[in-house]
VOVEXGU-87100 format. One record per residue: residue number from 1; x, z negated, y of N, C-alpha, C in turn; residue in three letters. Coordinates in steps of 0.02 Angstrom, whole numbers, plus 32768, in hexadecimal, padded with zeros to 4 digits. Layout:
# VOVEXGU-87100
pos NUM, n_xx X, n_zz Z, n_yy Y, ca_xx X, ca_zz Z, ca_yy Y, c_xx X, c_zz Z, c_yy Y, code ALA
...
END
This chain:
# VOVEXGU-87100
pos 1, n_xx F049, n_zz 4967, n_yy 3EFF, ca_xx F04A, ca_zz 4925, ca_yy 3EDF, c_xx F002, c_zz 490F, c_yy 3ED4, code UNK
pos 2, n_xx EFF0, n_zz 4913, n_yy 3E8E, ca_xx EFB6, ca_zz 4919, ca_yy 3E82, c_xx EFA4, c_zz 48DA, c_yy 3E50, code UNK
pos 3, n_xx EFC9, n_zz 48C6, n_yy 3E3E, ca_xx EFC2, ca_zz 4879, ca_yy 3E1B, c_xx EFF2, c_zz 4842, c_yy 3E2C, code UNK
pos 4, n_xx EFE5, n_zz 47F1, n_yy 3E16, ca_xx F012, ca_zz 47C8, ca_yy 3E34, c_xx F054, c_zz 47BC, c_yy 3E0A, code UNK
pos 5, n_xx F064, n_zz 47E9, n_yy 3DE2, ca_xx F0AC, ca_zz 47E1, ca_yy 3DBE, c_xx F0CF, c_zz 4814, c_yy 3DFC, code UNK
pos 6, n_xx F0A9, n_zz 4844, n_yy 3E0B, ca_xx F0DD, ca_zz 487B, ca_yy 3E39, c_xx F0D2, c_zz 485A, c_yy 3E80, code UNK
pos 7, n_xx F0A9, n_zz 482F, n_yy 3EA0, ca_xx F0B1, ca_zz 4808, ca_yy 3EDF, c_xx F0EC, c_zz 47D9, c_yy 3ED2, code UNK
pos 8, n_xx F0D9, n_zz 47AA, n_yy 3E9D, ca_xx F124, ca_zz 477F, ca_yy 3E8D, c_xx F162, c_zz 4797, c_yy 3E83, code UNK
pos 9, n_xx F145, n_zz 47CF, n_yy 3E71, ca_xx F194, ca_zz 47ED, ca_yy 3E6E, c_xx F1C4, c_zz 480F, c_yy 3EAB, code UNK
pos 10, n_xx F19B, n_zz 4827, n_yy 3EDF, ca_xx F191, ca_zz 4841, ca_yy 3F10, c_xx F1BB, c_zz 4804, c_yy 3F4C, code UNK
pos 11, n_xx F19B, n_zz 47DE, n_yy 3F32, ca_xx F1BA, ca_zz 4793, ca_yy 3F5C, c_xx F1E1, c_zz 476A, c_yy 3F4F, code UNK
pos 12, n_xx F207, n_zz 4772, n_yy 3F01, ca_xx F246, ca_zz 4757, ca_yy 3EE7, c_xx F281, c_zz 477C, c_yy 3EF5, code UNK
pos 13, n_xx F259, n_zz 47C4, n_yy 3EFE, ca_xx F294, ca_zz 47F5, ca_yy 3F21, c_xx F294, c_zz 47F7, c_yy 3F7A, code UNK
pos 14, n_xx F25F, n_zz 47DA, n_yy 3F86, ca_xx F278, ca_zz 47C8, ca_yy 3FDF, c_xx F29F, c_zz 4788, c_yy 3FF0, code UNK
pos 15, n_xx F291, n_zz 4759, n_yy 3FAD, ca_xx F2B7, ca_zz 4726, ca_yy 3FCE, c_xx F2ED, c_zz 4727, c_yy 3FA3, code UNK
pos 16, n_xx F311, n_zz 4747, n_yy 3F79, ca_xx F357, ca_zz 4758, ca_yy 3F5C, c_xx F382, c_zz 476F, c_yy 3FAD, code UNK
pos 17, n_xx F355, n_zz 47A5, n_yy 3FC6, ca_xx F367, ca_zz 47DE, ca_yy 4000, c_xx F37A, c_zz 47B1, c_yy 4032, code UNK
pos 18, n_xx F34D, n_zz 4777, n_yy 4044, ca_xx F352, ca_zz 474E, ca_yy 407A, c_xx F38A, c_zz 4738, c_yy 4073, code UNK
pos 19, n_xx F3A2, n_zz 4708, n_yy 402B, ca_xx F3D3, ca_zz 46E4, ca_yy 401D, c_xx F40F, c_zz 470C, c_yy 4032, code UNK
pos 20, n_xx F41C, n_zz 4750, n_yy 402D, ca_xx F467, ca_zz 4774, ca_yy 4026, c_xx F45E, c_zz 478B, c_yy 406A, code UNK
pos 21, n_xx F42F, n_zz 477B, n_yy 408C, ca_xx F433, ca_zz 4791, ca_yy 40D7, c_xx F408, c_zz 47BD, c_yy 40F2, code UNK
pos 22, n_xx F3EE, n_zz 47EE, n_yy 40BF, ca_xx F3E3, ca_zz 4839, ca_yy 40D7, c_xx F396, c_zz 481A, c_yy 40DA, code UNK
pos 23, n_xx F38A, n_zz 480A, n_yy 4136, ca_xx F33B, ca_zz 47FE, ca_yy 4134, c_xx F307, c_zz 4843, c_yy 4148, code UNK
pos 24, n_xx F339, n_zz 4860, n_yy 4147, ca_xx F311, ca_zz 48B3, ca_yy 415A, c_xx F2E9, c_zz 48C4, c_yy 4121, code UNK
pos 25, n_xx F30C, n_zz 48B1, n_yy 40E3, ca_xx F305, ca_zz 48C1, ca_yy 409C, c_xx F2C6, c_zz 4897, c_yy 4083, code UNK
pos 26, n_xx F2C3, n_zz 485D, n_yy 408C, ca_xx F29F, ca_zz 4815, ca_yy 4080, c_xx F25A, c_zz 4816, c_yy 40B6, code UNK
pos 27, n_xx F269, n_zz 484A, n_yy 4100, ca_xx F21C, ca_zz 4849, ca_yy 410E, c_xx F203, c_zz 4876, c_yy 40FC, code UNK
pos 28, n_xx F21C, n_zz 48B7, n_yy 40ED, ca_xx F1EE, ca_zz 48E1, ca_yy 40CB, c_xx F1E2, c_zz 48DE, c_yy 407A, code UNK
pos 29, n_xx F1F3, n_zz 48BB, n_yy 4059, ca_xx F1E5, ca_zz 489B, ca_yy 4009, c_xx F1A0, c_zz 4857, c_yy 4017, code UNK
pos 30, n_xx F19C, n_zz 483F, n_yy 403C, ca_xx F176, ca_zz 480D, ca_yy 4062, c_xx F135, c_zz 4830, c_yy 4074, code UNK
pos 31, n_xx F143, n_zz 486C, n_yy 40A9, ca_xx F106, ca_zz 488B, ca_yy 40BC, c_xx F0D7, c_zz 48A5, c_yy 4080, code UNK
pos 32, n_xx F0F7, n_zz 48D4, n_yy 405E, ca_xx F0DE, ca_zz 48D6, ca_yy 401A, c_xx F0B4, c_zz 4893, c_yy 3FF9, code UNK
pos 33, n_xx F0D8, n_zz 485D, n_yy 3FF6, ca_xx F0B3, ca_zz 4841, ca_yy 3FC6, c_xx F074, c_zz 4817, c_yy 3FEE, code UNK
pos 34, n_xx F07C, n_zz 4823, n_yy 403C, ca_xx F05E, ca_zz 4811, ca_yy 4062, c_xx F010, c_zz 4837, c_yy 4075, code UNK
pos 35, n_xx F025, n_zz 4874, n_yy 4073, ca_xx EFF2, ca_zz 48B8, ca_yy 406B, c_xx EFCC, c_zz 48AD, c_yy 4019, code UNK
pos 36, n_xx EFDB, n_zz 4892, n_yy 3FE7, ca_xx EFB9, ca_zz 4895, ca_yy 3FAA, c_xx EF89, c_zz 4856, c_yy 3FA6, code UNK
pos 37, n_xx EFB6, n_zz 4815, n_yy 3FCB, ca_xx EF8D, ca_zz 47D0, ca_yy 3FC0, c_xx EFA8, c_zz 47AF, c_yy 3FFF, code UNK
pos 38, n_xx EF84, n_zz 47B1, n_yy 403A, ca_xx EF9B, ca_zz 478F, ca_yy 406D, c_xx EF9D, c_zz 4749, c_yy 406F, code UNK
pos 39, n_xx EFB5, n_zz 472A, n_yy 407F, ca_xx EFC4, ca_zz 46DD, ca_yy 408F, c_xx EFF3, c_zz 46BF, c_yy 40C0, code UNK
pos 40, n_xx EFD4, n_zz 467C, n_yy 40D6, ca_xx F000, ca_zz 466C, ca_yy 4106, c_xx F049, c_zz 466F, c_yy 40F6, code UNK
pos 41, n_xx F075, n_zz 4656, n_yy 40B2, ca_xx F0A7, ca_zz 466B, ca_yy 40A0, c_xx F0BD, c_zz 468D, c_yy 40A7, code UNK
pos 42, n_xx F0AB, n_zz 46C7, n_yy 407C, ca_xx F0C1, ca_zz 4714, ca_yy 4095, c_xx F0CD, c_zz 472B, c_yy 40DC, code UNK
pos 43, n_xx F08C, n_zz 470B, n_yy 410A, ca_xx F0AA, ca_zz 4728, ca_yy 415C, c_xx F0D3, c_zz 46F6, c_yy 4176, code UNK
pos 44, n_xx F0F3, n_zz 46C0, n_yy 415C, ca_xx F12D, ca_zz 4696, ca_yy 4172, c_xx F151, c_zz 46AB, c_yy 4157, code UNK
pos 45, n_xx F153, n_zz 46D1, n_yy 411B, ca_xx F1A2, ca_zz 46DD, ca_yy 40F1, c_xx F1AA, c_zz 4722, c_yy 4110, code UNK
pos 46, n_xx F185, n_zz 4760, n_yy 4134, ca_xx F181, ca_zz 4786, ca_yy 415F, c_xx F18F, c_zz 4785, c_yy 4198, code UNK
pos 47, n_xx F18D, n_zz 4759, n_yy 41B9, ca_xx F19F, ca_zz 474C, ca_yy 4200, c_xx F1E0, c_zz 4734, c_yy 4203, code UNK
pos 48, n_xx F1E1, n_zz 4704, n_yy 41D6, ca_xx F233, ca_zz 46EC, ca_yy 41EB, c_xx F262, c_zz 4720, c_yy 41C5, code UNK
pos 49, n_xx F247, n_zz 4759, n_yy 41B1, ca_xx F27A, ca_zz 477A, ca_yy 4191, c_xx F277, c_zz 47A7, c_yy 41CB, code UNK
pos 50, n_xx F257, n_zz 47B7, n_yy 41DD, ca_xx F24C, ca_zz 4803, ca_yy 4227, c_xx F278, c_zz 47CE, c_yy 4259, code UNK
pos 51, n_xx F27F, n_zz 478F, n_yy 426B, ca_xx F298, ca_zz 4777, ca_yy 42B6, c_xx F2E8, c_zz 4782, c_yy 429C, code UNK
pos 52, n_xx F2E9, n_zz 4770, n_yy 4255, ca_xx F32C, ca_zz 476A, ca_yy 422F, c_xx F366, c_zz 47AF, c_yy 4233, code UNK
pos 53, n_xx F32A, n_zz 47CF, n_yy 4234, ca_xx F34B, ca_zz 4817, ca_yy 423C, c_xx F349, c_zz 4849, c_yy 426E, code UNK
pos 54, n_xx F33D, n_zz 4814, n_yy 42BE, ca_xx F32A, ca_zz 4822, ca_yy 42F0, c_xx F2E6, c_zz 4856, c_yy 430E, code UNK
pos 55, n_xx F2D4, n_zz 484B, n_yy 42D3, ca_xx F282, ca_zz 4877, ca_yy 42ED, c_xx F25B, c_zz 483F, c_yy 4311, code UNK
pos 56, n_xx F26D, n_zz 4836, n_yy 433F, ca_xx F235, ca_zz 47F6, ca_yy 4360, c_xx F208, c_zz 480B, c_yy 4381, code UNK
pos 57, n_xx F20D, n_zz 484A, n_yy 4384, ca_xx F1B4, ca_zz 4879, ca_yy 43B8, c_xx F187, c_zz 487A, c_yy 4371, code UNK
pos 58, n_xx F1A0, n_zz 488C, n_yy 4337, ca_xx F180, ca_zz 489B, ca_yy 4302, c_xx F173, c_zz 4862, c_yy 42D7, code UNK
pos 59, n_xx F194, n_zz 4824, n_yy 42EA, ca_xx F170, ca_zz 47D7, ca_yy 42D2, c_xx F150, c_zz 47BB, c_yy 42F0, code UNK
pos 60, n_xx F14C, n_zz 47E3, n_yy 434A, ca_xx F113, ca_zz 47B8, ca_yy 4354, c_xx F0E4, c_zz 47E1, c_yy 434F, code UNK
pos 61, n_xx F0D6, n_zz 480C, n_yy 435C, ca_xx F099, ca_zz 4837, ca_yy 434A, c_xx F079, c_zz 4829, c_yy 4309, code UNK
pos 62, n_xx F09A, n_zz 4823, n_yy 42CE, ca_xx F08E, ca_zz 4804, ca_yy 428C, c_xx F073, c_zz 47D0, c_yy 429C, code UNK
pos 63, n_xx F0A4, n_zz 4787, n_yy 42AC, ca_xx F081, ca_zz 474F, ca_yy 42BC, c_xx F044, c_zz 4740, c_yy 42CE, code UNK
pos 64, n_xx F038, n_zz 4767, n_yy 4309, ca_xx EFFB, ca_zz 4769, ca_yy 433B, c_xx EFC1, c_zz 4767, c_yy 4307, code UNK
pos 65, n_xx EFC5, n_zz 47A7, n_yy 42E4, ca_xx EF9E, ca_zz 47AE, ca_yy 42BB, c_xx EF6E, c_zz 4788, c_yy 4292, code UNK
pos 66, n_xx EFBD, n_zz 476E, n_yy 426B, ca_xx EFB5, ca_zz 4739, ca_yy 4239, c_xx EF9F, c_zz 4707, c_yy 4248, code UNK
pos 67, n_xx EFB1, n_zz 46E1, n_yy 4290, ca_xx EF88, ca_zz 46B1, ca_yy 42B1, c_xx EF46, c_zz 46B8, c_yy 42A9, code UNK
pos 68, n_xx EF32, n_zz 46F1, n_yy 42CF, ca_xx EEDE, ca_zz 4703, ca_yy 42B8, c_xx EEB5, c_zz 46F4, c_yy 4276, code UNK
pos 69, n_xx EEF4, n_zz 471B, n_yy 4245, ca_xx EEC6, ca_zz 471A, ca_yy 4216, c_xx EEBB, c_zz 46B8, c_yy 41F2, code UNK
pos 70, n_xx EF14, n_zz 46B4, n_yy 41F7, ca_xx EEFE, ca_zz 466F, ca_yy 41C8, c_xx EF00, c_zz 463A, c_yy 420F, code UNK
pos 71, n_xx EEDC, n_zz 4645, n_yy 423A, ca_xx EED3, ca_zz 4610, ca_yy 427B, c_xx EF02, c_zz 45C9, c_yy 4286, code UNK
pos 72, n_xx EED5, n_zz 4591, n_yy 4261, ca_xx EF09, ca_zz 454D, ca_yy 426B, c_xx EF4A, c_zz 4558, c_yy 4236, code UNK
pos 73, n_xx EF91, n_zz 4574, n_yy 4248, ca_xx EFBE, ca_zz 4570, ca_yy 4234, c_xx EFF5, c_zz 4561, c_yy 423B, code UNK
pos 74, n_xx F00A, n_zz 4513, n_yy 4248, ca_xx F04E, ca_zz 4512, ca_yy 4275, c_xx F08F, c_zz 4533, c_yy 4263, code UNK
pos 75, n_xx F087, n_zz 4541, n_yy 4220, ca_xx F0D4, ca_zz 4564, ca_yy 4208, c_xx F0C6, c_zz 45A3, c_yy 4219, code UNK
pos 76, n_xx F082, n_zz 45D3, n_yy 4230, ca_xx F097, ca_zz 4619, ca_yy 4238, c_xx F099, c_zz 460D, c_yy 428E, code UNK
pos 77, n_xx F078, n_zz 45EB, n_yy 42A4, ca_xx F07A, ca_zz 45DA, ca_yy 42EE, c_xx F0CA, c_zz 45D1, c_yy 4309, code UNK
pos 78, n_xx F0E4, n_zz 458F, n_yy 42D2, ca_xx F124, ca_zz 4594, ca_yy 42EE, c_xx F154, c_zz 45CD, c_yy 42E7, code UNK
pos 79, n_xx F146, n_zz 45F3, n_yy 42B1, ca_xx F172, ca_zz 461D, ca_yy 42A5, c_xx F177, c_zz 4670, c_yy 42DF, code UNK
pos 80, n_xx F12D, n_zz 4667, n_yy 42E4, ca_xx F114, ca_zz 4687, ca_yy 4337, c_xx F13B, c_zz 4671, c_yy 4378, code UNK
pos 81, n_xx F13D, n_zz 4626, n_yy 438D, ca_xx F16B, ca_zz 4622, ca_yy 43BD, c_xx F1BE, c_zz 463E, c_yy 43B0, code UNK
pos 82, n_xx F1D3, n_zz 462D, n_yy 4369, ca_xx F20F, ca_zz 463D, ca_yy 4367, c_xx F222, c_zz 467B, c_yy 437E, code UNK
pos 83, n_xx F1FE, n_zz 46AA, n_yy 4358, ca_xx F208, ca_zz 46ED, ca_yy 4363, c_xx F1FB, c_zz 46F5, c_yy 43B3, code UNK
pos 84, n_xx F1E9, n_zz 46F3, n_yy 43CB, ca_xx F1C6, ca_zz 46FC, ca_yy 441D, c_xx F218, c_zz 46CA, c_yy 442C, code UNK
pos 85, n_xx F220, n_zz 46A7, n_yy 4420, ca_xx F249, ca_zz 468F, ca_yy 444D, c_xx F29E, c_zz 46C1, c_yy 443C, code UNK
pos 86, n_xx F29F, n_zz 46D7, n_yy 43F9, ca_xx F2E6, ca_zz 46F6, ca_yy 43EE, c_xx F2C7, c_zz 473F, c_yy 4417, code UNK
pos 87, n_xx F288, n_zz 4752, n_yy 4424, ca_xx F281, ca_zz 479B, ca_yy 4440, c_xx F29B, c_zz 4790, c_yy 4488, code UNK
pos 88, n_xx F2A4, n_zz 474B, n_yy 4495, ca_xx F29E, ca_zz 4759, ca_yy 4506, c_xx F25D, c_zz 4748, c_yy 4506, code UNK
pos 89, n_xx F22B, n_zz 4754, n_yy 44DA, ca_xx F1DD, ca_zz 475D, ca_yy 44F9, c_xx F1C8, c_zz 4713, c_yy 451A, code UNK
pos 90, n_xx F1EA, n_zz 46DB, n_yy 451E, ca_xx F1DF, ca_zz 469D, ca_yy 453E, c_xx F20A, c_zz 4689, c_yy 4541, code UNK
pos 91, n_xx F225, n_zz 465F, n_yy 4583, ca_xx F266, ca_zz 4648, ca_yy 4596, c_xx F286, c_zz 4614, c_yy 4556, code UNK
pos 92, n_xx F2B1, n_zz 45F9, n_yy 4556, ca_xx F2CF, ca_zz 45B8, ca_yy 452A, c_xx F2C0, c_zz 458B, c_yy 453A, code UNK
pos 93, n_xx F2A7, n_zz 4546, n_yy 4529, ca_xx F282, ca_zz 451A, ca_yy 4547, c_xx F2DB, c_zz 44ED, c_yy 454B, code UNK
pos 94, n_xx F2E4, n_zz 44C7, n_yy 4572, ca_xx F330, ca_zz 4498, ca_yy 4584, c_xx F310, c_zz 445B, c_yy 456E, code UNK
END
């Protein structure tokens, strides 16, 4: 994905994927367009598609990341606790 018609496109077909369920489908269409033009978007529309599709070792590892790179982010931050919390990796808060 080498220009932004094939990123957009890349990501109208992850979030079609999301919509019908298949988030297995929607994070790897995501990663792609994520690998060509990163953005905080992209690693939120990535993450909640990996927790969606129970990869939660592999959203937070992503997350983590992404935290780094785009630092003050509360939507990838939160989307970091989520995942950590559907992995077990931190108790459920009551």
């Amino acid at each position: 994905l080498n220009s932004p018609t094939l990123v957009q496109a890349a990501i109208r077909a992850g979030d079609a994927s999301g919509r019908s369920g298949d988030y297995a489908a929607a994070a790897s269409l995501y990663e792609r367009a994520y690998d060509a033009a990163p953005s905080a978007d992209l690693a939120r529309r990535r993450g909640r598609a990996l927790r969606l599709s129970g990869q939660a070792q592999q959203c937070v590892n992503f997350l983590e990341q992404s935290v780094a790179r785009f630092r003050v982010n509360a939507v990838i931050q939160t989307e970091l606790a989520r995942c950590a919390l559907a992995g077990g990796f931190i108790p459920d808060a009551e």
